[in-house]
PASEBA-1860 file (N, C-alpha, C; in nm, 3 decimals):
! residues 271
1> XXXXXXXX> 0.083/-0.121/0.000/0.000/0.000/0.000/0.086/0.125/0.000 ~ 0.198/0.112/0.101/0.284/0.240/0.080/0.383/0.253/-0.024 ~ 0.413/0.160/-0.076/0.430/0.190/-0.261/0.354/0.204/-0.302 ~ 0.229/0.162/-0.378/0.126/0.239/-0.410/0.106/0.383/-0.417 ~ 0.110/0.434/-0.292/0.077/0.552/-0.278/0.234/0.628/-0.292 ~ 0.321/0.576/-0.251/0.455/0.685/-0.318/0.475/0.667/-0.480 ~ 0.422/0.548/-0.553/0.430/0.569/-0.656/0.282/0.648/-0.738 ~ 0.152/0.659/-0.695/0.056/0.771/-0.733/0.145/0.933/-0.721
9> XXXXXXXX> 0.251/0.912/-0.567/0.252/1.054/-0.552/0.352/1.126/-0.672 ~ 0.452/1.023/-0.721/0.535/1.040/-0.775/0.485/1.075/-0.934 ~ 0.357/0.989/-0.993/0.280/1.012/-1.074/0.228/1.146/-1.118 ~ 0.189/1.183/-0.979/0.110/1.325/-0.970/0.216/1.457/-1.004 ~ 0.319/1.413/-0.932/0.438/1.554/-0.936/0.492/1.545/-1.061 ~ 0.460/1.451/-1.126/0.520/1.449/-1.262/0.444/1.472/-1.373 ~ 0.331/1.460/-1.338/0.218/1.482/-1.492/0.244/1.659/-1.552 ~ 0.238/1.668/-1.628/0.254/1.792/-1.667/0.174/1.888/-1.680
17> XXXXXXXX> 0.215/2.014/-1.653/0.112/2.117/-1.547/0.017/2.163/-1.703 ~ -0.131/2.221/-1.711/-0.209/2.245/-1.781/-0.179/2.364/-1.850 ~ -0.159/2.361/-1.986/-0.105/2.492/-2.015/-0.235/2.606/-2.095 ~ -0.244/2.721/-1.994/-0.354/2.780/-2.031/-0.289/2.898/-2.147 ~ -0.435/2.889/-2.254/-0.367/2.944/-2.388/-0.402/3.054/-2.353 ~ -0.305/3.149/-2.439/-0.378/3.289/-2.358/-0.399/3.340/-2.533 ~ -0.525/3.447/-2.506/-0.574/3.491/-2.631/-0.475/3.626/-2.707 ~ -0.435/3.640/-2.814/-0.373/3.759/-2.815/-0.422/3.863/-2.827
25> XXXXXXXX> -0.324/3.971/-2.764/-0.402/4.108/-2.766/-0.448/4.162/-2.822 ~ -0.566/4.234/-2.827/-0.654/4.327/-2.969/-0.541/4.442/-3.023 ~ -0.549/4.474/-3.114/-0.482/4.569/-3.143/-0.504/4.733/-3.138 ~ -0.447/4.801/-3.046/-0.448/4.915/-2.976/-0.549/5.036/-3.079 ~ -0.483/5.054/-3.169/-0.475/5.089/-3.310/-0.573/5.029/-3.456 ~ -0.720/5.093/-3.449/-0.789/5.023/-3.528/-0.803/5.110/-3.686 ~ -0.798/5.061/-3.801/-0.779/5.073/-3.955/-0.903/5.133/-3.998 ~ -0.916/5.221/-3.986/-1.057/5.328/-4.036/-1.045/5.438/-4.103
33> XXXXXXXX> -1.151/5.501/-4.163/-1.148/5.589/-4.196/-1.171/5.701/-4.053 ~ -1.114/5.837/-4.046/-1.125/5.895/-3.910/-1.144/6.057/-3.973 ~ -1.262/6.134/-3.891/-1.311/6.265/-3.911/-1.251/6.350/-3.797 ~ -1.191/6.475/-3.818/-1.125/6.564/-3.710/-1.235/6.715/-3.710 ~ -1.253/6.718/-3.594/-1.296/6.878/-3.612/-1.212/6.955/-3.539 ~ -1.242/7.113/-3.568/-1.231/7.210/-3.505/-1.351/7.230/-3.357 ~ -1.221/7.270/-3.274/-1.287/7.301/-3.133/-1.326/7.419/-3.131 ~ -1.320/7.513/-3.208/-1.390/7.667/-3.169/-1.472/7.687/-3.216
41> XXXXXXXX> -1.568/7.757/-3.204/-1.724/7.766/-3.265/-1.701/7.871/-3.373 ~ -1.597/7.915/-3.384/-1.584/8.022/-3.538/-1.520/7.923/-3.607 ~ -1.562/7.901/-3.692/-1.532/7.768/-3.833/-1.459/7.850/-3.973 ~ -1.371/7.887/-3.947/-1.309/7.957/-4.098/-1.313/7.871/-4.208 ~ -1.327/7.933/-4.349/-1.294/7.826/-4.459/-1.231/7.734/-4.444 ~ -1.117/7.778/-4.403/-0.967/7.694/-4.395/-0.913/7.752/-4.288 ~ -0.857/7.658/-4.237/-0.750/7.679/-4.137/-0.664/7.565/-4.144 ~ -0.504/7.622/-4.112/-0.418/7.498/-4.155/-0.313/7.481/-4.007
49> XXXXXXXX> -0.322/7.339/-3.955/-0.248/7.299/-3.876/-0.077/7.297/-3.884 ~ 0.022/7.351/-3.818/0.162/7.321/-3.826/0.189/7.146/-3.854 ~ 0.229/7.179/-3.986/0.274/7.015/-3.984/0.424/6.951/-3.983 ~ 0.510/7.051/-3.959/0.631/7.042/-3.945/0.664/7.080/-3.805 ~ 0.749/7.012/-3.753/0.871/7.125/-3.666/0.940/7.239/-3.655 ~ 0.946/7.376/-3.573/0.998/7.491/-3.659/1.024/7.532/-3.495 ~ 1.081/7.692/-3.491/1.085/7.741/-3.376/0.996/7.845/-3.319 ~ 0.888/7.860/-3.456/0.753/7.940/-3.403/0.675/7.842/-3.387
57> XXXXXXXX> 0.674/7.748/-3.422/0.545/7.628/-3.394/0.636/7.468/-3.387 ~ 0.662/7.482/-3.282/0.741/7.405/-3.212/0.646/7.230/-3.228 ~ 0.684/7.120/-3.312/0.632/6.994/-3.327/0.663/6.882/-3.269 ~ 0.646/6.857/-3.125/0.717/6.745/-3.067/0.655/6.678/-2.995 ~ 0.658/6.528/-2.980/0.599/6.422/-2.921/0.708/6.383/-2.797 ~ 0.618/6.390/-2.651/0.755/6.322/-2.551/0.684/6.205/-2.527 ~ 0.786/6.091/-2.556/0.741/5.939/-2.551/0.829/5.881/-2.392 ~ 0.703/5.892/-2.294/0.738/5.822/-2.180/0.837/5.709/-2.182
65> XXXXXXXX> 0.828/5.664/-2.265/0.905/5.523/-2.226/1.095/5.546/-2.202 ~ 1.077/5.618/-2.320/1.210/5.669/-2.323/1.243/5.780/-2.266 ~ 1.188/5.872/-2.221/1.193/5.985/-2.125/1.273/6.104/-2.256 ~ 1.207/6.086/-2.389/1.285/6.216/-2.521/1.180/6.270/-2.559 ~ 1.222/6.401/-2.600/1.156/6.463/-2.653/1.151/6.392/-2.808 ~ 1.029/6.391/-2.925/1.079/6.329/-3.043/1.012/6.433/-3.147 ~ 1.110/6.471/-3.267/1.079/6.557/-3.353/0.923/6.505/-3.451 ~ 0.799/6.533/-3.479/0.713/6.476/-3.563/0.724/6.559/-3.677
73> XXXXXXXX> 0.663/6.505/-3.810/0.614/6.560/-3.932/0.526/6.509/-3.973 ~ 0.498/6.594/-4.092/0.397/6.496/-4.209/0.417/6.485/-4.274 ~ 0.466/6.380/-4.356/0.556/6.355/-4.472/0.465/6.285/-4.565 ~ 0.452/6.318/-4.677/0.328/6.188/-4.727/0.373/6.101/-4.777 ~ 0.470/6.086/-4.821/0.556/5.962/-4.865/0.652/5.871/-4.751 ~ 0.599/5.923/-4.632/0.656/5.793/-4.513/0.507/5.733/-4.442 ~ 0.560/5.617/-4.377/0.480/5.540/-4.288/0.499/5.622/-4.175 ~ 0.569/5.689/-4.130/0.596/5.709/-3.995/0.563/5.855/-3.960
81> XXXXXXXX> 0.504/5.933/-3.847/0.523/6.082/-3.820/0.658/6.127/-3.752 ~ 0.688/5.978/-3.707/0.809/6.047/-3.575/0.953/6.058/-3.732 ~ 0.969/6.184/-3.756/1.130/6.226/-3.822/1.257/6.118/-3.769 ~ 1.247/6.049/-3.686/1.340/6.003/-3.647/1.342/5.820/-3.741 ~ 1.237/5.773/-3.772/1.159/5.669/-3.818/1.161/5.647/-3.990 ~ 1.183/5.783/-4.048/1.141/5.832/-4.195/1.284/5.814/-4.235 ~ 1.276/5.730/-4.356/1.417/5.752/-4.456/1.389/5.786/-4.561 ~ 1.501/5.815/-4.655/1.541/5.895/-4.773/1.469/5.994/-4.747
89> XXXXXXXX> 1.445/6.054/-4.872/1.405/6.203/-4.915/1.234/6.186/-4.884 ~ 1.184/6.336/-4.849/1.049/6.320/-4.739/0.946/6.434/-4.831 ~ 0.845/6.426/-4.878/0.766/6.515/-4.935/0.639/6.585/-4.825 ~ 0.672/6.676/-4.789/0.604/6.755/-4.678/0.446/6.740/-4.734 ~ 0.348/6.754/-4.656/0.266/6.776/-4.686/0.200/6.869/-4.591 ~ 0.063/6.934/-4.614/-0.038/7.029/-4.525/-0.137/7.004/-4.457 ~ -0.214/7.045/-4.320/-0.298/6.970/-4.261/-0.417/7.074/-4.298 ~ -0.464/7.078/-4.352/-0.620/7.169/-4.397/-0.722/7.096/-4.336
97> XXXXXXXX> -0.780/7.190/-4.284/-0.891/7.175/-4.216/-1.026/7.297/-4.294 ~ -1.053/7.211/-4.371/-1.227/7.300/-4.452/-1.345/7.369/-4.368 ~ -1.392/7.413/-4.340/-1.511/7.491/-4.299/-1.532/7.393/-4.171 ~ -1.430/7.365/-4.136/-1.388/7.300/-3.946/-1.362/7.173/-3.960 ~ -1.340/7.145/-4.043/-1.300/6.996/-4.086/-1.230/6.888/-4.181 ~ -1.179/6.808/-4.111/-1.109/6.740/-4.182/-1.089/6.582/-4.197 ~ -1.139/6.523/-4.343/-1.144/6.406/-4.362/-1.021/6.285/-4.370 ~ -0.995/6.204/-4.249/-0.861/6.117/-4.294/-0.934/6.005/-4.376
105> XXXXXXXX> -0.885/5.971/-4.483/-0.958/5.809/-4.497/-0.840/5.676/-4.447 ~ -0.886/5.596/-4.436/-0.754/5.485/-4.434/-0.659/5.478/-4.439 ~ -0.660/5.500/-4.572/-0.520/5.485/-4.665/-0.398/5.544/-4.572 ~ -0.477/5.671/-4.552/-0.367/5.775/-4.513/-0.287/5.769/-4.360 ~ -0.219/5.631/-4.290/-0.202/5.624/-4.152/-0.091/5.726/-4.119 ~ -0.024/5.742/-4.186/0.087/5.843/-4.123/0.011/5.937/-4.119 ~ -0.081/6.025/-4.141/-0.174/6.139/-4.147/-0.235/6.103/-4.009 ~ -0.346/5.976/-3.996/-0.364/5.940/-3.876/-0.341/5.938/-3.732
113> XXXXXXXX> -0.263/5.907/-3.770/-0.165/5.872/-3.645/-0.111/6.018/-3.589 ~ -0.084/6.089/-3.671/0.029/6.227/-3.643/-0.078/6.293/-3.575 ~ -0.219/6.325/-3.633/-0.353/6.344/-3.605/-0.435/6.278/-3.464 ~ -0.415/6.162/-3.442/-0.515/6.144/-3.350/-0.394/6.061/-3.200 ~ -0.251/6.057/-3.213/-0.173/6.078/-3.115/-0.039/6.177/-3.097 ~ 0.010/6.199/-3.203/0.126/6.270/-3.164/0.100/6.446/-3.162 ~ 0.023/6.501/-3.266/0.037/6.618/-3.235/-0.057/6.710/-3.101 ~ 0.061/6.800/-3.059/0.025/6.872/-2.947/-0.080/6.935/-2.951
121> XXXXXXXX> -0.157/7.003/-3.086/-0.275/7.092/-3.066/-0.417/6.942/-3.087 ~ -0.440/6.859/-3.048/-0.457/6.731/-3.060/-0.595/6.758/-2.891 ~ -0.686/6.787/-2.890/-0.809/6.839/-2.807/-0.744/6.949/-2.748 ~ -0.686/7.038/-2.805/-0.652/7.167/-2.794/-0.726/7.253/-2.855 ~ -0.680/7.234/-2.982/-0.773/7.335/-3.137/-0.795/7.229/-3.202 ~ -0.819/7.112/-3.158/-0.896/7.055/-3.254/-0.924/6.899/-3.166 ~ -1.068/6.773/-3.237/-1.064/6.702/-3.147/-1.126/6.617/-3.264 ~ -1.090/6.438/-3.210/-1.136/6.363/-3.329/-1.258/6.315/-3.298
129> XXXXXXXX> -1.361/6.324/-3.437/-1.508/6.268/-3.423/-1.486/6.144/-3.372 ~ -1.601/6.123/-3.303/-1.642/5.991/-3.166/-1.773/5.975/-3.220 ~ -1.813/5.878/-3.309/-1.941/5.863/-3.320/-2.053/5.825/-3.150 ~ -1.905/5.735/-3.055/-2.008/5.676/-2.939/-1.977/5.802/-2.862 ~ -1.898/5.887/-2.895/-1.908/6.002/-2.770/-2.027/6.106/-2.846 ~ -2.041/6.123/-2.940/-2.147/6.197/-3.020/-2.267/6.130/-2.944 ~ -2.290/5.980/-2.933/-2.408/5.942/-2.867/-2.425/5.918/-2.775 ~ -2.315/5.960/-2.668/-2.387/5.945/-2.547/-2.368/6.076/-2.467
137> XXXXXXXX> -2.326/6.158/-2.575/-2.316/6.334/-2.513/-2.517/6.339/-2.555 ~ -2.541/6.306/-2.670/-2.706/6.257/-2.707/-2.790/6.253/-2.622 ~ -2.714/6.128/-2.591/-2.817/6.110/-2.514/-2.843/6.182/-2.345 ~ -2.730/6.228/-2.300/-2.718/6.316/-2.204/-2.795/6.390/-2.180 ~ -2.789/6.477/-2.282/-2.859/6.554/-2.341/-3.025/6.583/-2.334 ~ -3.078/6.472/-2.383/-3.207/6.442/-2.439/-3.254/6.395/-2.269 ~ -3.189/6.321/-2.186/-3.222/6.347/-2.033/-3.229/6.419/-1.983 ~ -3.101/6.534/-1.984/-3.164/6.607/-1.923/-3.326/6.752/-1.953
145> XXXXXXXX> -3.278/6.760/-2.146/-3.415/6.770/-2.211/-3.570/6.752/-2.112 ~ -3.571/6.591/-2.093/-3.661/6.535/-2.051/-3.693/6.597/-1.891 ~ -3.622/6.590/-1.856/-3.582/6.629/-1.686/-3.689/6.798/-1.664 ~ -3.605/6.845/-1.788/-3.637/7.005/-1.747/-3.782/7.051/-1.807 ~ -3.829/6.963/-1.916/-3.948/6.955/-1.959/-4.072/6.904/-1.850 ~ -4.068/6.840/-1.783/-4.153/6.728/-1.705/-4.118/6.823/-1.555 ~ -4.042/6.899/-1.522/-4.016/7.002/-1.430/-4.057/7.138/-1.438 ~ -4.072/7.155/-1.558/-4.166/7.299/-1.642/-4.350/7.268/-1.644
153> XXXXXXXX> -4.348/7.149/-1.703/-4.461/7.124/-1.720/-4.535/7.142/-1.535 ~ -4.475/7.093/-1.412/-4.530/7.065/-1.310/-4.500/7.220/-1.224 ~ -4.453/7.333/-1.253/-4.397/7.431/-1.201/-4.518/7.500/-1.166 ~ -4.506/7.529/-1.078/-4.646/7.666/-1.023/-4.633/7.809/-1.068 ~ -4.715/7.884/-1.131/-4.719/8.052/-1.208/-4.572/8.132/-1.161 ~ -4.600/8.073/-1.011/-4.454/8.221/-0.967/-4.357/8.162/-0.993 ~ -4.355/8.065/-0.979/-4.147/7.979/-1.003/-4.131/7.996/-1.136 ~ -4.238/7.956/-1.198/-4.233/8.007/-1.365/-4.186/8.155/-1.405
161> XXXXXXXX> -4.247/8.231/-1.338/-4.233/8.387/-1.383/-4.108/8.409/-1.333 ~ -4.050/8.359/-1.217/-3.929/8.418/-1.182/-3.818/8.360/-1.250 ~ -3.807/8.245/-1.301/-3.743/8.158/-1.417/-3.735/8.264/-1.544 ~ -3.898/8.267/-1.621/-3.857/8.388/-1.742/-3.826/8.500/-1.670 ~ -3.816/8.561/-1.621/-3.782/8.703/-1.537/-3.647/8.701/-1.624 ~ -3.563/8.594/-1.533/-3.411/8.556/-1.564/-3.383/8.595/-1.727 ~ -3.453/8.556/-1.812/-3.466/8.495/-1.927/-3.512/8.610/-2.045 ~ -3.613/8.665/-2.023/-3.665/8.773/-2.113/-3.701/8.940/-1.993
169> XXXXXXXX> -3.641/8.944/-1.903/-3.676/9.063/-1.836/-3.818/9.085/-1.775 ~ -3.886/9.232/-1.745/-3.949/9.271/-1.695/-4.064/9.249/-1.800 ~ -4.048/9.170/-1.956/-4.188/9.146/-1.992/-4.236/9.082/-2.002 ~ -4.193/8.967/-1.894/-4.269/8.882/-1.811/-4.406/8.930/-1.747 ~ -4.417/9.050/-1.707/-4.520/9.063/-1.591/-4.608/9.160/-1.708 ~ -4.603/9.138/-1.804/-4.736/9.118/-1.919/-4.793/9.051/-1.979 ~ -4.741/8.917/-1.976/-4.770/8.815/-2.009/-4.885/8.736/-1.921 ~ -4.985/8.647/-1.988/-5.081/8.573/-1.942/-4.997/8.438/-1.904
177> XXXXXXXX> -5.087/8.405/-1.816/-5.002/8.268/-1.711/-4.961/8.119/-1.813 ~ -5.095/8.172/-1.956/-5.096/8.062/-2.060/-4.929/8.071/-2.125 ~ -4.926/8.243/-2.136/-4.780/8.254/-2.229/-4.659/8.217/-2.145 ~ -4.699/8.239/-2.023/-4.558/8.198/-1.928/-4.565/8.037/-1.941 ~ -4.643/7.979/-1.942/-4.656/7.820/-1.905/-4.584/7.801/-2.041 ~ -4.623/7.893/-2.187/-4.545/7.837/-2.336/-4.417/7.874/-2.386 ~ -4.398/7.982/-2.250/-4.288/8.026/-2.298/-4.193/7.921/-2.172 ~ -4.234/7.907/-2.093/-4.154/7.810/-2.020/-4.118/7.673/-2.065
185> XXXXXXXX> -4.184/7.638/-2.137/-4.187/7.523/-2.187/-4.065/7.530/-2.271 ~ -4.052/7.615/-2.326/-3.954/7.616/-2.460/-3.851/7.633/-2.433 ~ -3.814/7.745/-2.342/-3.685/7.760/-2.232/-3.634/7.617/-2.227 ~ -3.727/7.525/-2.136/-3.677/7.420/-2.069/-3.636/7.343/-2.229 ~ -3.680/7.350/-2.317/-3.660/7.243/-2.388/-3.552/7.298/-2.494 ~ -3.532/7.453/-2.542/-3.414/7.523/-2.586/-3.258/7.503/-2.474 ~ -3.279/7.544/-2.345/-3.166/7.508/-2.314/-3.221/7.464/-2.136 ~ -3.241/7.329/-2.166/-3.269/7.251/-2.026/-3.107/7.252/-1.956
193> XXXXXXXX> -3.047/7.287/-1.959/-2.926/7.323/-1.867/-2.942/7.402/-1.770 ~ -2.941/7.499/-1.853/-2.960/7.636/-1.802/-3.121/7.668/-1.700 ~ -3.186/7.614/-1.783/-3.305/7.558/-1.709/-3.315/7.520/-1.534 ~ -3.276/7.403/-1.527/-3.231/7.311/-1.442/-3.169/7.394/-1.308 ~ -3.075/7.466/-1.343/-2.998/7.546/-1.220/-3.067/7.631/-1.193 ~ -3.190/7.703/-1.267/-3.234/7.842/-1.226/-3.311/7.743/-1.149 ~ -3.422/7.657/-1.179/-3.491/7.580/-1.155/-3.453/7.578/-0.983 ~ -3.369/7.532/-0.931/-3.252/7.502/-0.783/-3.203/7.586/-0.793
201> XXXXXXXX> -3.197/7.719/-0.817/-3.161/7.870/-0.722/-3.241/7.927/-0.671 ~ -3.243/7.916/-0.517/-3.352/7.894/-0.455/-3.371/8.094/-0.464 ~ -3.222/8.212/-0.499/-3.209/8.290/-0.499/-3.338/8.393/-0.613 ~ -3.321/8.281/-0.724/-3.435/8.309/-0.822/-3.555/8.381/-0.766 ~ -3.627/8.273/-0.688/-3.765/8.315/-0.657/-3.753/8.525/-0.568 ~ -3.674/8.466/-0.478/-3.605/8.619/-0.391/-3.588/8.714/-0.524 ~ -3.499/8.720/-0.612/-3.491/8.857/-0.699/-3.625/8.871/-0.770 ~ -3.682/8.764/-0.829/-3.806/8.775/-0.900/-3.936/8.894/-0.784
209> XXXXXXXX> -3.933/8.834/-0.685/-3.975/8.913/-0.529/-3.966/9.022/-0.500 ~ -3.833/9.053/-0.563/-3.828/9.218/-0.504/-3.815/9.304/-0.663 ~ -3.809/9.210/-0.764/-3.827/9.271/-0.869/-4.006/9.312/-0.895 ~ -4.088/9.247/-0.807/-4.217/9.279/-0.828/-4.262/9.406/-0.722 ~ -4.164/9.383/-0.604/-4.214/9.469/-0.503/-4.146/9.597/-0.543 ~ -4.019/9.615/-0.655/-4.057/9.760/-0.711/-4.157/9.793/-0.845 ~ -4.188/9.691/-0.902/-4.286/9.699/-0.989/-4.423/9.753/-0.947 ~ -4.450/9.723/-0.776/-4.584/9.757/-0.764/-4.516/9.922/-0.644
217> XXXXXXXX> -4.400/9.949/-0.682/-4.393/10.123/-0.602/-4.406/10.027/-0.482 ~ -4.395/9.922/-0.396/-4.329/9.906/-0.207/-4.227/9.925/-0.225 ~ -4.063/9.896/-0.312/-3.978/9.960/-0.214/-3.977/10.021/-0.390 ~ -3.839/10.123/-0.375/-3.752/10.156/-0.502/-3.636/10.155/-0.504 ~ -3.566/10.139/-0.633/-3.421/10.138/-0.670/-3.399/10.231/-0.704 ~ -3.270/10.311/-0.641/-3.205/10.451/-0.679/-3.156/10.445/-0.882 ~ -3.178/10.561/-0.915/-3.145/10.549/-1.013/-3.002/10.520/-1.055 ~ -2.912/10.552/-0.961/-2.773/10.476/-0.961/-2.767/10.306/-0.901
225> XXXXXXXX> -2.881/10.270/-0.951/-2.838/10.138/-0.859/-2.795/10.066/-0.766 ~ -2.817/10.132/-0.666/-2.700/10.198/-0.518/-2.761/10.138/-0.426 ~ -2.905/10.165/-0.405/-2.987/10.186/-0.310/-3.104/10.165/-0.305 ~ -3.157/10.044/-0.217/-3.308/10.043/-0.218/-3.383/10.097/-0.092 ~ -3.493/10.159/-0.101/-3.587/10.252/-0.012/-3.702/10.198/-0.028 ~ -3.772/10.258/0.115/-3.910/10.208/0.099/-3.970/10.315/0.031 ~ -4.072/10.292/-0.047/-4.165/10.415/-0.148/-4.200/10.472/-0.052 ~ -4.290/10.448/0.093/-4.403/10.527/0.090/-4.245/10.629/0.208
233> XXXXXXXX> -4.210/10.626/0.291/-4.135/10.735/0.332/-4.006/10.734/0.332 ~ -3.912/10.674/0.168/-3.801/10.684/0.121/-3.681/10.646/0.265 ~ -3.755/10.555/0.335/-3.598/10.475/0.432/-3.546/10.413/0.374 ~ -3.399/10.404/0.349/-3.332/10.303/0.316/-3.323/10.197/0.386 ~ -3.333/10.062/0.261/-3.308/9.919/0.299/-3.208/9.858/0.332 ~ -3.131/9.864/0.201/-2.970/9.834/0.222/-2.905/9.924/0.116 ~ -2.774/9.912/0.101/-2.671/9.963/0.015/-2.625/9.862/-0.075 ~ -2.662/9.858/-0.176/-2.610/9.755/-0.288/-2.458/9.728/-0.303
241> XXXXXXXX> -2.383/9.642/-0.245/-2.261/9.659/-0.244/-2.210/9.628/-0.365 ~ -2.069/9.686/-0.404/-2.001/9.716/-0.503/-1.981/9.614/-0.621 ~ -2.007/9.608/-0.729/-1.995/9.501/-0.882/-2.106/9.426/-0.815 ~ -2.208/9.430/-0.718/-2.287/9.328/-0.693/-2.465/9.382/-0.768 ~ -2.515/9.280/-0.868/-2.622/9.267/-0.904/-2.749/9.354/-0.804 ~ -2.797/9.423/-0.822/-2.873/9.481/-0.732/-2.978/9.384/-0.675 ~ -3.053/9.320/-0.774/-3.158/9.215/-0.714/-3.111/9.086/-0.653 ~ -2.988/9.055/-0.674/-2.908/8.972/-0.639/-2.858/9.022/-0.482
249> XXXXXXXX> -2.849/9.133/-0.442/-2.781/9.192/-0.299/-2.891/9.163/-0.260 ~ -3.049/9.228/-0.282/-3.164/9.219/-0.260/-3.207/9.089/-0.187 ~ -3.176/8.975/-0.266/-3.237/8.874/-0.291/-3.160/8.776/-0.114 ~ -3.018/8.867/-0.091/-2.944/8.786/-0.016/-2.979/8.860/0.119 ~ -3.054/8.993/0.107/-3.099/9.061/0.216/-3.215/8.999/0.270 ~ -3.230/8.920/0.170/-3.405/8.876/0.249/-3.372/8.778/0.320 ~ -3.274/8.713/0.309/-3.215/8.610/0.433/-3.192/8.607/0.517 ~ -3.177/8.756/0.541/-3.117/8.773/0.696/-3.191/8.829/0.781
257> XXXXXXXX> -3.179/8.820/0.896/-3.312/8.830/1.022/-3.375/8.955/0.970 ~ -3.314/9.056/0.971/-3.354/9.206/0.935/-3.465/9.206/0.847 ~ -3.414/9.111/0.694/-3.434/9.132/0.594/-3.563/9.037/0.519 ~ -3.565/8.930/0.669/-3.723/8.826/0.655/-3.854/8.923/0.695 ~ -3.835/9.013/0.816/-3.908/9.099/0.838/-3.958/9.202/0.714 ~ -3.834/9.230/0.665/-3.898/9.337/0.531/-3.976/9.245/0.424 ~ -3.917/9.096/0.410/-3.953/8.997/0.308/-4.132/9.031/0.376 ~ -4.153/8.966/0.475/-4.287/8.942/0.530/-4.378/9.112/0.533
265> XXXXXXX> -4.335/9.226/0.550/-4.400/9.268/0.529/-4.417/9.340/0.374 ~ -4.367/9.312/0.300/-4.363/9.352/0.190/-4.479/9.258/0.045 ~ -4.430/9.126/0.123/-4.573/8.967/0.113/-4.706/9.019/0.158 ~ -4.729/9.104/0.284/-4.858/9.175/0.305/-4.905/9.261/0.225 ~ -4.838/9.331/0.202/-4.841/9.447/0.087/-4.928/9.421/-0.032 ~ -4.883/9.286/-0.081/-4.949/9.222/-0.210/-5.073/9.138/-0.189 ~ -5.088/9.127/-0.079/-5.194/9.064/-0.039/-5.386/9.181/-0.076
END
C-alpha cells in the first residue's frame, strides 16, 4: 500500500502542469477611416495645422518610455510621423482643415496617427469625431431635455415667472399665465441646462420678489443702482454693495433676520 501511494505521488508531481492558452491582444490601433474637427465655434474656410517642426510652432511628441523629446512631421511619402523613423528624401505635406473639418480616410495612416496621437494641438484646437461620444453626449442631453421639460410642465405661475424674469426681463409681468406656461416650456426644452440650475436657485424666486415689489412702487431702486428705499417714506433698505447685481444683494438681504421681516411685510403688501 505504501508503494502504491509513493508511486501515485510520484505520478502526480510528474504529470505535466495544464497549459492555459492565452488569447492575443486586440490591437491598440484600429484601420478606419477617421473625421477631425475644429474646437472653436468660429469655423473659418480653412485653417491649416503646423505640420512640421519649426521654432515658431514648435512639433514634438515626448514618448514616456524613453523619457525624449521626439521631432514629428507629415511627410506623405513615409509610414511614420516620428522624423526620427522616416528615410530617404520626405515630401512635406499640409494639414487643412475645410469649414472645421477634416477628412482622414484609411489609406492615409501616417496622417492618422500624427492626427489622432502625436500632435500637441490634438483636443486643444482641434478634437477627433467619436461617433459613441457623439451618442452618449445625445443622449445626455435628451435626459436632461426630458428632466427640465416634465419640471416645467409641473412648475407653479410664480417659479415660472421668476425663471422667465431671468430669461426675457421685466416682460414677463405682461404676459398671461398661458404665455408663461409656453414660454416656459420652450426655455426648458431650448436650453434645459440652463433651465435646471435656475430651476434650484432657490435665490431666483427672492430677486423675482423684489423685482415685483418695485414693480408695484413698495420699495424703489435709486437710479444709480445703489440703493433700495421704501416708497411710501423713502428709508433706506440696504446699500447695494459694489460690482454686486442689485436684485441679487436684494435677494441675499431677504435672508437675513432684518431682511425676513422686510420679506414678510412687503408679502402683506401684495396681499
Amino acid at each position: 500500500m505504501a508503494n502504491q501511494a509513493k508511486k501515485e505521488a510520484v505520478q502526480t508531481q510528474a504529470a505535466p502542469k495544464k497549459v492555459v492558452k492565452q488569447e492575443p491582444a486586440k490591437p491598440s490601433w484600429e484601420i478606419k477611416d477617421r473625421t477631425y474637427l475644429l474646437k472653436s465655434s468660429f469655423t473659418p474656410l480653412t485653417s491649416t495645422l503646423p505640420s512640421r517642426h519649426s521654432s515658431r510652432f514648435p512639433l514634438l511628441w515626448f514618448d514616456e518610455k524613453t523619457g525624449e523629446q521626439k521631432e514629428i512631421r507629415y511627410a506623405t511619402n513615409q509610414n511614420s510621423p516620428l522624423v526620427e523613423d522616416q528615410k530617404g528624401e520626405s515630401t512635406l505635406g499640409h494639414i487643412v482643415f475645410r469649414d472645421g473639418v477634416l477628412f482622414v480616410p484609411k489609406q492615409q495612416q501616417n496622417l492618422q496617427k500624427l492626427l489622432s496621437i502625436y500632435h500637441p494641438a490634438l483636443n486643444v484646437k482641434y478634437q477627433e469625431f467619436s461617433k459613441v461620444e457623439e451618442a452618449t453626449d445625445d443622449l445626455v442631453y435628451l435626459e436632461m431635455e426630458i428632466e427640465a421639460l416634465n419640471a416645467a410642465k409641473s412648475m407653479e405661475v410664480d417659479q415660472a415667472e421668476a425663471i422667465l424674469r431671468v430669461e426675457i426681463g421685466s416682460e414677463v409681468s405682461k404676459m398671461t399665465s398661458r404665455e408663461i406656461k409656453r414660454d416656459l416650456l420652450m426655455f426648458a426644452k431650448n436650453n434645459p441646462g440652463l433651465f435646471i440650475d435656475l430651476a434650484n436657485d432657490e435665490n431666483v424666486q427672492l430677486r423675482n420678489f423684489a423685482v415685483k415689489a418695485v414693480e408695484a412702487d413698495i420699495i424703489k431702486l435709486s437710479d444709480d443702482q445703489r440703493t433700495f428705499v421704501w416708497s411710501s417714506n423713502g428709508k433706506k433698505l440696504i446699500t447695494v454693495p459694489f460690482d454686486e447685481h442689485p436684485y441679487s444683494a436684494m435677494a441675499a438681504y431677504f435672508k437675513t433676520d432684518e431682511g425676513l421681516e422686510v420679506f414678510r411685510s412687503i408679502e402683506k403688501k401684495f396681499i
